[in-house]
C-alpha positions as CSV (number, residue, x, y, z in Angstrom):
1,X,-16.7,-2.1,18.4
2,X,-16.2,-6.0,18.1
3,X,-19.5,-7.9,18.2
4,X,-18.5,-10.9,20.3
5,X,-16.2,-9.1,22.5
6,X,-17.4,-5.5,22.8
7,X,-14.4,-4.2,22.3
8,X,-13.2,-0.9,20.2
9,X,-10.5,-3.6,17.7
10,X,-9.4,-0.8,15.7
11,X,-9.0,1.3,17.8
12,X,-6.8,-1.5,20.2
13,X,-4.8,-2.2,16.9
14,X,-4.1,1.4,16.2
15,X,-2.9,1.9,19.7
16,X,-0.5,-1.0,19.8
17,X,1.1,-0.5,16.6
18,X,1.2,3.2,17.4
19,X,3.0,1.6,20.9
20,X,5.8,-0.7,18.3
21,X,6.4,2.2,16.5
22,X,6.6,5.2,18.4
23,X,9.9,4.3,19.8
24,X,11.8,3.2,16.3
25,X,10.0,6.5,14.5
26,X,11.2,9.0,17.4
27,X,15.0,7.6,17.1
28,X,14.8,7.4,13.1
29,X,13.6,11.4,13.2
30,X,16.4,12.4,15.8
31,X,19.3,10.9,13.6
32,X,17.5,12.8,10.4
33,X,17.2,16.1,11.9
34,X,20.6,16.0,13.3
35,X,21.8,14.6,9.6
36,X,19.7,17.8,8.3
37,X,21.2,20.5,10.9
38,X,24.4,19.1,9.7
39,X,23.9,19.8,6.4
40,X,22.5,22.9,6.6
41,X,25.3,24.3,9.2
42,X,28.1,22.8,6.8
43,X,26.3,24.5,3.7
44,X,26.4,27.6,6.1
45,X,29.7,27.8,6.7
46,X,31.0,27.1,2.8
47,X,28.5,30.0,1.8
48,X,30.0,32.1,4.6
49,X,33.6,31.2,3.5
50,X,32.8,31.9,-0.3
51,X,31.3,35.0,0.1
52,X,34.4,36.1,2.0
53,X,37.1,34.9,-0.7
54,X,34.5,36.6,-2.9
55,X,34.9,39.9,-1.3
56,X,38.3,39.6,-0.9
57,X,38.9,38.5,-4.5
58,X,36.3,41.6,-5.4
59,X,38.1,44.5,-3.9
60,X,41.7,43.1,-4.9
61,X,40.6,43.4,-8.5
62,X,38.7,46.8,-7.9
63,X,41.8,48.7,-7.8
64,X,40.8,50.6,-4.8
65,X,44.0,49.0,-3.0
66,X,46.9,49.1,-5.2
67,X,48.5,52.5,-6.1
68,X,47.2,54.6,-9.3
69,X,49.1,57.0,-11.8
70,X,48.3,60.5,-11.6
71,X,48.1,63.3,-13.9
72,X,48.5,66.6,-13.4
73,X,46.6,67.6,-17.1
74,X,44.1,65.6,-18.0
75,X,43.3,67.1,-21.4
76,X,47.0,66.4,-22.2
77,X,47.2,62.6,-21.4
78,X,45.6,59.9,-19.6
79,X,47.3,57.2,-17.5
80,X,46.1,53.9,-16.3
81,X,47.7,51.0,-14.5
82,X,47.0,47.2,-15.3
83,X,46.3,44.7,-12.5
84,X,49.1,43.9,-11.0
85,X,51.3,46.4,-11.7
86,X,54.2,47.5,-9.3
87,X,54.2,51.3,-9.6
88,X,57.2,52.5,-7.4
89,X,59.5,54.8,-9.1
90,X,56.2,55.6,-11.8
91,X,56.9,59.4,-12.3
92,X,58.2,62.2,-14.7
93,X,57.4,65.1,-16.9
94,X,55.7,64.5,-20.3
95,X,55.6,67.3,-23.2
96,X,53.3,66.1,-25.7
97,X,55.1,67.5,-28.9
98,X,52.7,65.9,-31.7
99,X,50.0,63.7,-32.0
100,X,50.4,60.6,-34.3
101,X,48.1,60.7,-37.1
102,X,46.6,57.8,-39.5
103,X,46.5,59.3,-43.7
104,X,43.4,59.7,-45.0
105,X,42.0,60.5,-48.5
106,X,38.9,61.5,-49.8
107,X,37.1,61.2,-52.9
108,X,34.8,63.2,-55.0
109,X,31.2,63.6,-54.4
110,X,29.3,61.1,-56.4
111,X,25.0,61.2,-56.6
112,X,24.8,57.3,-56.5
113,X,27.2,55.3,-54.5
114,X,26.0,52.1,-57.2
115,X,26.7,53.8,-60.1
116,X,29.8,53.1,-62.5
117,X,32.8,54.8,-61.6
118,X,35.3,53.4,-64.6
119,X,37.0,50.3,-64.6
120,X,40.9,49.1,-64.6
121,X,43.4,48.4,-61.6
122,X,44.1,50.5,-58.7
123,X,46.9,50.1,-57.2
124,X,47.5,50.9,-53.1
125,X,51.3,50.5,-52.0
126,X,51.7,50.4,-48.4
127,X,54.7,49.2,-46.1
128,X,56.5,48.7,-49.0
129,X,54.3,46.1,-50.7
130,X,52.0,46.6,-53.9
131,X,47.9,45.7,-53.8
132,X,46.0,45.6,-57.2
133,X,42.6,46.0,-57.1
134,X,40.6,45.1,-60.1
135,X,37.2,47.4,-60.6
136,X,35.3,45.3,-63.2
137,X,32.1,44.9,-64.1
138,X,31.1,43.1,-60.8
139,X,32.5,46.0,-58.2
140,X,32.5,49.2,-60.8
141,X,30.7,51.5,-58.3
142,X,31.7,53.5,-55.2
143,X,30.4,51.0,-53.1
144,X,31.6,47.6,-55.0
145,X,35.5,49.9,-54.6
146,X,34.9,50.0,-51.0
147,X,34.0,46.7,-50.4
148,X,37.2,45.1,-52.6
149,X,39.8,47.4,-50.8
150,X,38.7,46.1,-47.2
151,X,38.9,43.2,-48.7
152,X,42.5,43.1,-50.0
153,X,43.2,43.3,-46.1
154,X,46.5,45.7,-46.4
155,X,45.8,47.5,-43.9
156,X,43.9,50.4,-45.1
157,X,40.1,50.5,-44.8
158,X,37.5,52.1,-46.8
159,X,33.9,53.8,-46.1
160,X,31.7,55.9,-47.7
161,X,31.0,59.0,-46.0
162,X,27.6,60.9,-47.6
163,X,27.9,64.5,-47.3
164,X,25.8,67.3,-48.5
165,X,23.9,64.8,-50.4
166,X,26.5,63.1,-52.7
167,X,28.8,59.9,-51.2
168,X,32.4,60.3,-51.2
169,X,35.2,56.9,-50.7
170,X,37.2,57.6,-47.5
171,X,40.5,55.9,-47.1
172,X,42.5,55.5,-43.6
173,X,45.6,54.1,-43.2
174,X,46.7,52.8,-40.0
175,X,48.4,55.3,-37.3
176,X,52.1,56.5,-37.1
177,X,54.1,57.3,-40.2
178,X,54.9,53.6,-41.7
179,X,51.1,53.6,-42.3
180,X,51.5,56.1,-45.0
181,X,50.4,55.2,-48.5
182,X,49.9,56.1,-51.9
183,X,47.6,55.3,-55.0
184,X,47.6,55.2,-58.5
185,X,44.6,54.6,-60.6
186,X,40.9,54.5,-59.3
187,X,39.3,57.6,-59.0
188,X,40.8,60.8,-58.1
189,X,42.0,61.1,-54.5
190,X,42.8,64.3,-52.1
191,X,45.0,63.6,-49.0
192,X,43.1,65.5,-46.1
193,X,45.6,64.0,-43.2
194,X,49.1,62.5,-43.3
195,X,50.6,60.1,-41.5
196,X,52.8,60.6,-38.5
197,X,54.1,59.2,-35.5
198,X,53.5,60.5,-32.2
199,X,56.4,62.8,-30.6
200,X,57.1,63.3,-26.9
201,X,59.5,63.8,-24.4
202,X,59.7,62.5,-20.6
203,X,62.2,64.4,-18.4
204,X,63.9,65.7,-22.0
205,X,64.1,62.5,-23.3
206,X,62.9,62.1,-26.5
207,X,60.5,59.1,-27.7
208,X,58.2,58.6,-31.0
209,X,54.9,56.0,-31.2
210,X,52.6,55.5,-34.4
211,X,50.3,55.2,-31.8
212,X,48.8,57.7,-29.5
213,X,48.1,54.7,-27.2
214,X,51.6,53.9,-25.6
215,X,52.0,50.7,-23.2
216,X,56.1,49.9,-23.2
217,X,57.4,52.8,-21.5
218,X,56.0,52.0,-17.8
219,X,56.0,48.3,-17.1
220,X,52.4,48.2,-16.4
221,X,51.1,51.4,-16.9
222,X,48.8,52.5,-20.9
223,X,49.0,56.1,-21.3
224,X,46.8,58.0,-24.0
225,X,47.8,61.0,-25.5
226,X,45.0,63.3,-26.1
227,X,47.1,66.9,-27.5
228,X,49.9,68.6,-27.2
229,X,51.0,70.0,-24.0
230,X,53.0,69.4,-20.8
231,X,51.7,67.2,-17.7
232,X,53.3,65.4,-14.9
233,X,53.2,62.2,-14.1
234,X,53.0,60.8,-10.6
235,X,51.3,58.0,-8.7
236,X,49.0,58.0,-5.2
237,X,49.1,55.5,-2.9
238,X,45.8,54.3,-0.9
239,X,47.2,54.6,2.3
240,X,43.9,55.1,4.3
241,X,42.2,52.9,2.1
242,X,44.7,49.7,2.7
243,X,44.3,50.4,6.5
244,X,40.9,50.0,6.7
245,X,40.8,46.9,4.5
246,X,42.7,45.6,7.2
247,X,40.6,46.4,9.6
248,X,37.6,45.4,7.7
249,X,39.6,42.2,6.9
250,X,39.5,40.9,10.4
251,X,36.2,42.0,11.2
252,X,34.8,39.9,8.7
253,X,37.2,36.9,9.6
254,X,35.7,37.5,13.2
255,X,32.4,36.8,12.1
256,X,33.0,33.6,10.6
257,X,34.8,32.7,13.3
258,X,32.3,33.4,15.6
259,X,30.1,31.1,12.9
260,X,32.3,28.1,13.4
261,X,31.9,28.5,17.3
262,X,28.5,28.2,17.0
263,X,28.5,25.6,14.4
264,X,30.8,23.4,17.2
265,X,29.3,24.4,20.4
266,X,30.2,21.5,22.5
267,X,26.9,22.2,24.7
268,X,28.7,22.3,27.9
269,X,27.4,26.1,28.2
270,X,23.7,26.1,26.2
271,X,22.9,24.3,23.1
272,X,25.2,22.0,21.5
273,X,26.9,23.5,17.7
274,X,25.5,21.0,14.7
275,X,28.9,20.3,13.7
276,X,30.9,19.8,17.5
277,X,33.3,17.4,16.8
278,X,33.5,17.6,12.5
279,X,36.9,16.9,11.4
280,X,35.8,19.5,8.7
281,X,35.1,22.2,10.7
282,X,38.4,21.4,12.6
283,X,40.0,21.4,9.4
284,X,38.7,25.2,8.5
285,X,39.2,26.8,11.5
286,X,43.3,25.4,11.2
287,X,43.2,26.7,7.8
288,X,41.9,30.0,8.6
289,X,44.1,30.4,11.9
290,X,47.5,29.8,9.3
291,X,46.2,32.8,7.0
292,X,48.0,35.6,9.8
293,X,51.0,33.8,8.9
294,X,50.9,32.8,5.5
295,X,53.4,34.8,2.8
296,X,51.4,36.5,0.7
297,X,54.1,38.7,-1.3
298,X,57.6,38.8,-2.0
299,X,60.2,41.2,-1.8
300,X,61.5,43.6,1.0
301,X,59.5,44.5,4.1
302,X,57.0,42.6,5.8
303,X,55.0,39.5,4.1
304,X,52.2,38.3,5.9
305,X,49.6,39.9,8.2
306,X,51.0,39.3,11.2
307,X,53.9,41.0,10.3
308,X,51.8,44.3,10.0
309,X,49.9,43.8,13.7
310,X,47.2,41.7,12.9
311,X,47.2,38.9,15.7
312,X,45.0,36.1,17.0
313,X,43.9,35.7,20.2
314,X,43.2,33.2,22.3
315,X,39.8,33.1,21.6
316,X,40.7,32.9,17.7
317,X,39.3,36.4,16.6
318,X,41.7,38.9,15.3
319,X,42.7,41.6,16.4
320,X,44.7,44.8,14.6
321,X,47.6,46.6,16.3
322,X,47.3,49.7,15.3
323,X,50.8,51.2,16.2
324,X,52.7,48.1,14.1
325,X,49.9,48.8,10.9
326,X,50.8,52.5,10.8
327,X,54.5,52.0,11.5
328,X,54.7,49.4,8.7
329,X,52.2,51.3,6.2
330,X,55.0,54.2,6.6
331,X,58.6,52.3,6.4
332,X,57.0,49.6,3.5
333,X,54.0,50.7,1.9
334,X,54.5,49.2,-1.1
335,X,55.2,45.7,0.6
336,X,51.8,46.1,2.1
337,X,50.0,47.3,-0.5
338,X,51.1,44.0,-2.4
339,X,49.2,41.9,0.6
340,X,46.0,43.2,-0.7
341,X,47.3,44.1,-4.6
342,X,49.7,41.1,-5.5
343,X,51.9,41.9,-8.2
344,X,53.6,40.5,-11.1
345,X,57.3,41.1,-11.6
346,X,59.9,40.3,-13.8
347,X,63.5,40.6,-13.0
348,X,64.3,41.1,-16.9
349,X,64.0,44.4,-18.5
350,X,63.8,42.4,-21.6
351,X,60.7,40.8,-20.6
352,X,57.1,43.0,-20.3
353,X,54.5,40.9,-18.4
354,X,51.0,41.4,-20.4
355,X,49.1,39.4,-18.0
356,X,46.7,40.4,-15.3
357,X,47.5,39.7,-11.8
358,X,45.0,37.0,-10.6
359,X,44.9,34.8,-14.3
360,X,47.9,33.4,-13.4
361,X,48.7,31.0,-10.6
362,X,50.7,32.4,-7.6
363,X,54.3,31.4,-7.5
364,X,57.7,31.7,-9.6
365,X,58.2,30.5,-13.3
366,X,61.6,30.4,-14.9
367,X,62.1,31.6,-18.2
368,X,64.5,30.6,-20.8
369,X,66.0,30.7,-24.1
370,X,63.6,34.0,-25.0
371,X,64.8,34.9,-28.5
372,X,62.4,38.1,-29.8
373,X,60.0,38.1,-32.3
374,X,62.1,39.5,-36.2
375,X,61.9,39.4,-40.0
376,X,58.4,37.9,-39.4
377,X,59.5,35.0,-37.0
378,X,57.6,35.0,-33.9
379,X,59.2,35.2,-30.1
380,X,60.4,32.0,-28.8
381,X,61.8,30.7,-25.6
382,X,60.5,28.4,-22.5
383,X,58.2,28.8,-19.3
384,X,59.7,26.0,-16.6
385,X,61.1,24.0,-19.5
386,X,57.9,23.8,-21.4
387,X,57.9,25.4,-25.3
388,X,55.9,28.6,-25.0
389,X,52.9,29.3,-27.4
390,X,53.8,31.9,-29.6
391,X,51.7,34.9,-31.0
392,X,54.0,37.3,-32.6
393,X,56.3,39.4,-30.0
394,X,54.2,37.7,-27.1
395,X,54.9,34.3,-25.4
396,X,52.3,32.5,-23.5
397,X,51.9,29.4,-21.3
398,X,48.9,27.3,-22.4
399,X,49.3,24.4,-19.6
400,X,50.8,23.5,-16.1
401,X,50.9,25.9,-13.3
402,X,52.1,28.8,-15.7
403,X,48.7,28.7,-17.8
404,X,47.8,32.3,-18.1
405,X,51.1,33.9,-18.1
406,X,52.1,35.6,-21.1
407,X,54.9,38.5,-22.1
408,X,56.3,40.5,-24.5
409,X,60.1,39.5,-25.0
410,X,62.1,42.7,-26.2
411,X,65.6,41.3,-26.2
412,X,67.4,37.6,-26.1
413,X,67.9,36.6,-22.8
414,X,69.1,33.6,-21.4
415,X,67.0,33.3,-18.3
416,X,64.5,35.7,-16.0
417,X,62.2,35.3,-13.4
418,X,58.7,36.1,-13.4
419,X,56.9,36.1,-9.8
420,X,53.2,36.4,-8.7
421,X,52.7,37.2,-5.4
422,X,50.1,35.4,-3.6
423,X,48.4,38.6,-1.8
424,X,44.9,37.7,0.9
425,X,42.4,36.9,-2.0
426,X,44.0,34.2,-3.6
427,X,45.2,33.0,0.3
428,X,41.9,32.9,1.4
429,X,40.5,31.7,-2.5
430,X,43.0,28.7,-2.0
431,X,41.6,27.6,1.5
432,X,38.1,27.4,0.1
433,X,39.1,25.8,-2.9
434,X,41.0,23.2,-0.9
435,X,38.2,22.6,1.5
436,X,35.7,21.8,-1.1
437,X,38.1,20.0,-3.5
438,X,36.8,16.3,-4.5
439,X,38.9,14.9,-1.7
440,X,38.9,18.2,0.8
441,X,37.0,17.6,4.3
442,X,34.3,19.6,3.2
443,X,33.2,17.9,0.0
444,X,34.0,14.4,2.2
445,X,31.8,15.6,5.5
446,X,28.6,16.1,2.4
447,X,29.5,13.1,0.6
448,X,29.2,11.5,4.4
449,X,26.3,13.1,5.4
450,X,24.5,12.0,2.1
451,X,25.5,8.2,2.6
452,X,24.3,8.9,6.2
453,X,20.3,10.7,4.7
454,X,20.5,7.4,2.5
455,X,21.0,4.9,5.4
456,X,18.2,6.6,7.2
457,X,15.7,6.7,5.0
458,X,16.4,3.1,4.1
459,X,16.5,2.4,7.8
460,X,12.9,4.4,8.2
461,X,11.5,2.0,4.7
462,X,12.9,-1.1,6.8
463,X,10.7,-0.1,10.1
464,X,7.6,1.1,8.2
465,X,7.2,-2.4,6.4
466,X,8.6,-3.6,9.8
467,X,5.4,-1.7,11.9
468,X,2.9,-2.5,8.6
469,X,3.8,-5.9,8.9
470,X,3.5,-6.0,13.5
471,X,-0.3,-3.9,12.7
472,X,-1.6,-6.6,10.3
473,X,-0.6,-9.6,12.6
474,X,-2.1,-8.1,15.4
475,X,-5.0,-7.2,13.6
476,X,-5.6,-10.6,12.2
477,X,-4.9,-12.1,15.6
478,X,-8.0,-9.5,17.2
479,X,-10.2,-10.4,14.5
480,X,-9.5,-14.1,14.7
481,X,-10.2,-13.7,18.9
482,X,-13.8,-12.0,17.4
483,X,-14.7,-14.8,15.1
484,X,-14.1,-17.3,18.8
485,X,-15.6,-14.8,21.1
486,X,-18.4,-14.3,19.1
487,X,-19.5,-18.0,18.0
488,X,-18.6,-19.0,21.9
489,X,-21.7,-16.3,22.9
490,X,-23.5,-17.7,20.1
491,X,-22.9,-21.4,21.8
492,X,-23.4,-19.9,25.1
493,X,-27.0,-18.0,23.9
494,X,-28.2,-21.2,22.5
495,X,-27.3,-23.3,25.4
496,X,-29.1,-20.7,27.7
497,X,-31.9,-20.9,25.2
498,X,-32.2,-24.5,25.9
499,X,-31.6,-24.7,29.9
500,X,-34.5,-21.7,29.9
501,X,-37.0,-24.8,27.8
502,X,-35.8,-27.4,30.3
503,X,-36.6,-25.3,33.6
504,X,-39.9,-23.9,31.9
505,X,-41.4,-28.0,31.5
506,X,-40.1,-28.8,34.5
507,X,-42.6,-26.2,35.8
C-alpha cells in the first residue's frame, strides 16, 4: 500500500501488465497449441501409415499368402519354397533310390590324444590333387594330426571322437562321390562309410546329387532327402487365406482413412481436423486412393485390386465385391496370389534367380552376355549394362536399381529377363517411403511446423522482454507519482501545522 497515495502499487502494476499481456500471451498459446496438434496429428498419421506397410510387408514375407509344396511322405523328403517363388506346374513323383553319403575313416583307439603317434608325411589325395602333411616334432600327436589336416583346407575335416575311453582321428570327406579320398601314410585308417552321390527319380526320370540337399531341379523350391522311398510332390494354394487378406486389407485401409478425415475435419459439422487444409494430408489420401489401381504384378489375369472387386467409394473407404474376388480367385489364382506374394521370374531356363523376393527393387532388369562359371573361371555377363559381381556360378548386382539381385547362370545366353513384381507391401512400402522422403510432403509439413515452433517461441521471448520492459516503466512511473504524492502531504501537513500556530495566537 503506497504511503503518500494509499494505494495497493503492486498490486495496480501487476494488474496492468497482466492487462498488456494477457492479449499477446493468449494469441502466442493459440498459434502453439495449434503448431502442437499439428504435429502430433501428422506424427499420427505416419505412425498409422507405417504400421500398415509394416503389416503388409509382415505377412507377405510370412508365407501364409503365396502357395507351399506338399509332400505326401514326410520321412521320405522335405520340400520348401523360397520367397518369391512361382510354384505353378510344381508337382511329380519322387523315389528316393539312395542317399548320398560323405567317406569317413576312423582310427585306432589311442589312451592320450597328446601323445606321439610317429612322424613322416601323410599324404590325402582328393579331387584329383595331392596334400602332404608333415607330422613332426611340433604336431606328432592325435591331436597336433587333427589340427594340420583342417588346416591343409582340402576339403576333408578331422575330429577326434573319444570312445570307450581311448580317442580315435575321424576323417569326413565332403558329400557325393567326387568327395571320395584316399591316404597313405599316418596312422592306420578303416573306411566306415564311402562316398556316394544321391540317386532318385521324378516321374522315371533319373537324376544323381552329392548332396542330399537339392535346389536346381524346381526354380525356387530346396528339397531334402531324408531315406529312401517314394513320395509325391504337389503344391497348396491359400485360397481362403488370400481372400481374407483382402478383406482384412481394406478394413485396415478404412481405418486410416477414417484417420485422415478426422485429422482434416473442415469443422463445418463439429470440431475442426488439426490438419484441414495440409497439402500433406492431401497428398496421402491421393496416394492411397491410386493403390486400387496401381499394377502390382505381371503376367496373365488381373493386376491390381480393383481388378479383383475391391472398389472405393465415394466416401473414400473400400469396399470388397465379393462375387468379382471369388470369380477371379478361381479363373487366376495364381495372378492374385502374386498381389499379395510378388514373385521373381526369369524368362531364361539358363538363369536360376537365388534372390529373395522383397531384397530386390520391383521392376524389370535385362540381362546379357551371361557366359557360365568353368575350368575355375567364374560366371560373367551384365545386369542393365552394368558388369555383374561375380562369385563362382552366381552373378550379382552390387549397385543401381538391380542391387540385390543375384543368379545362378547354367548356360550362355545372349539375353533374359528377370522381373519382380511389385505386389501391395512394397505399393503401400513405396507411398510411405515417398511421403517421408527428404523432399516428400510429409518430411516438408515437419520441417514447416518446426520453423513455425521456432518462430513462436521467438515471437513469445520478443513479448516477454516486450511485457518485462511495459511492468518496469509503469512501475517506475507509480513509484515516482509516490515519491510526489507523498512529499506534497508532507508539504501539505507542515503547512497545516503552521496555519493551526497562526489561528491558535490569534486566539
Amino acid at each position: 500500500m503506497g504511503i503518500g497515495s494509499g494505494i495497493d502499487i503492486a498490486a495496480l502494476v501487476a494488474d496492468l501488465a497482466n492487462a498488456s499481456r494477457a492479449p499477446r500471451e493468449a494469441a502466442i498459446a493459440r498459434r502453439e497449441a495449434a503448431n502442437a496438434a499439428q504435429v502430433s496429428a501428422l506424427a499420427g498419421l505416419k505412425n498409422a501409415l507405417d504400421g500398415f506397410a509394416t503389416s503388409l510387408e509382415t505377412l507377405s514375407t510370412s508365407g501364409s499368402l503365396s502357395t507351399q509344396p506338399l509332400v505326401s511322405d514326410s520321412a521320405v523328403l522335405a520340400a520348401t519354397a523360397s520367397r518369391g517363388a512361382a510354384l505353378d506346374g510344381f508337382s511329380g513323383q519322387v523315389e528316393v533310390v539312395r542317399l548320398a553319403t560323405a567317406q569317413s575313416m576312423v582310427s585306432g583307439g589311442f589312451a592320450d590324444a597328446g601323445a606321439p603317434i610317429g612322424q613322416g608325411d601323410l599324404t590325402l589325395s582328393i579331387g584329383g590333387v595331392d596334400h602332404t602333411i608333415g607330422i613332426t616334432a611340433a604336431n606328432d600327436s592325435l591331436s597336433g594330426l587333427a589340427a594340420a589336416i583342417n588346416a591343409a583346407e582340402s576339403g576333408v575335416t578331422a575330429t577326434i571322437l573319444r570312445d570307450g575311453g581311448l580317442s580315435k582321428l575321424v576323417l569326413r570327406g565332403p558329400s557325393g562321390a567326387a568327395g571320395a579320398f584316399s591316404l597313405s601314410g599316418g596312422p592306420a585308417m578303416t573306411q566306415v562309410q564311402a562316398a556316394g552321390d544321391a540317386e532318385l527319380t521324378i516321374d522315371g526320370v533319373g537324376i544323381t546329387r552329392a548332396s542330399n540337399r537339392i535346389d536346381d531341379l524346381f526354380a525356387g523350391v530346396t528339397i531334402d532327402l531324408k531315406k529312401t522311398g517314394q513320395a509325391t510332390l504337389s503344391t497348396e494354394r491359400p485360397t481362403t487365406a488370400i481372400k481374407q487378406a483382402v478383406y482384412d486389407f481394406a478394413s485396415a485401409y478404412n481405418q486410416l482413412e477414417a484417420a485422415l478425415d478426422d485429422a482434416g475435419a473442415s469443422g463445418l459439422e463439429g470440431e475442426p481436423g488439426p490438419l484441414r487444409g495440409s497439402a500433406a494430408l492431401r497428398d496421402m489420401r491421393a496416394k492411397l486412393a491410386a493403390l486400387v489401381s496401381a499394377r502390382l504384378s505381371t503376367g496373365a489375369g488381373p493386376q491390381s485390386l480393383g481388378e479383383i472387386g475391391v472398389k472405393t467409394g465415394r466416401d473414400g473407404a473400400l469396399t470388397v465385391d465379393a462375387t468379382l474376388l471369388d470369380a477371379a480367385i478361381a479363373a487366376n489364382p495364381q495372378a492374385v496370389e502374386r498381389m499379395f506374394s510378388p514373385a521373381i521370374t526369369v524368362d531364361s531356363p539358363l538363369v536360376r534367380v537365388t534372390s529373395l523376393s522383397g531384397a530386390v527393387k520391383p521392376g524389370t532388369y535385362a540381362l546379357s552376355n551371361l557366359v557360365p562359371a568353368s575350368g575355375g573361371s567364374p560366371a560373367g555377363g551384365r545386369i542393365d549394362g552394368v558388369a555383374a559381381s561375380a562369385d563362382g556360378a552366381i552373378l550379382s548386382a552390387v549397385t543401381g536399381d538391380a542391387k540385390g539381385l543375384s543368379f545362378e547362370v547354367l548356360g550362355s545366353v545372349a539375353s533374359a529377363t528377370v522381373t519382380v513384381d511389385t505386389g501391395l507391401a512394397a505399393a503401400m512400402a513405396a507411398i510411405r517411403d515417398l511421403l517421408t522422403a527428404e523432399q516428400g510432403s510429409f518430411t516438408t509439413a515437419n520441417d514447416r511446423l518446426a520453423a513455425e515452433a521456432r518462430t513462436l517461441a521467438g515471437e513469445r521471448e520478443k513479448m516477454e522482454l516486450s511485457a518485462d520492459a511495459y511492468e518496469a516503466r509503469i512501475k517506475a512511473s507509480f513509484t515516482a507519482m509516490e515519491a510526489r504524492v507523498t512529499a506534497m502531504k508532507a508539504t501539505q501537513a507542515y503547512l497545516q501545522q503552521q496555519i493551526d500556530i497562526w489561528t491558535g495566537a490569534d486566539d
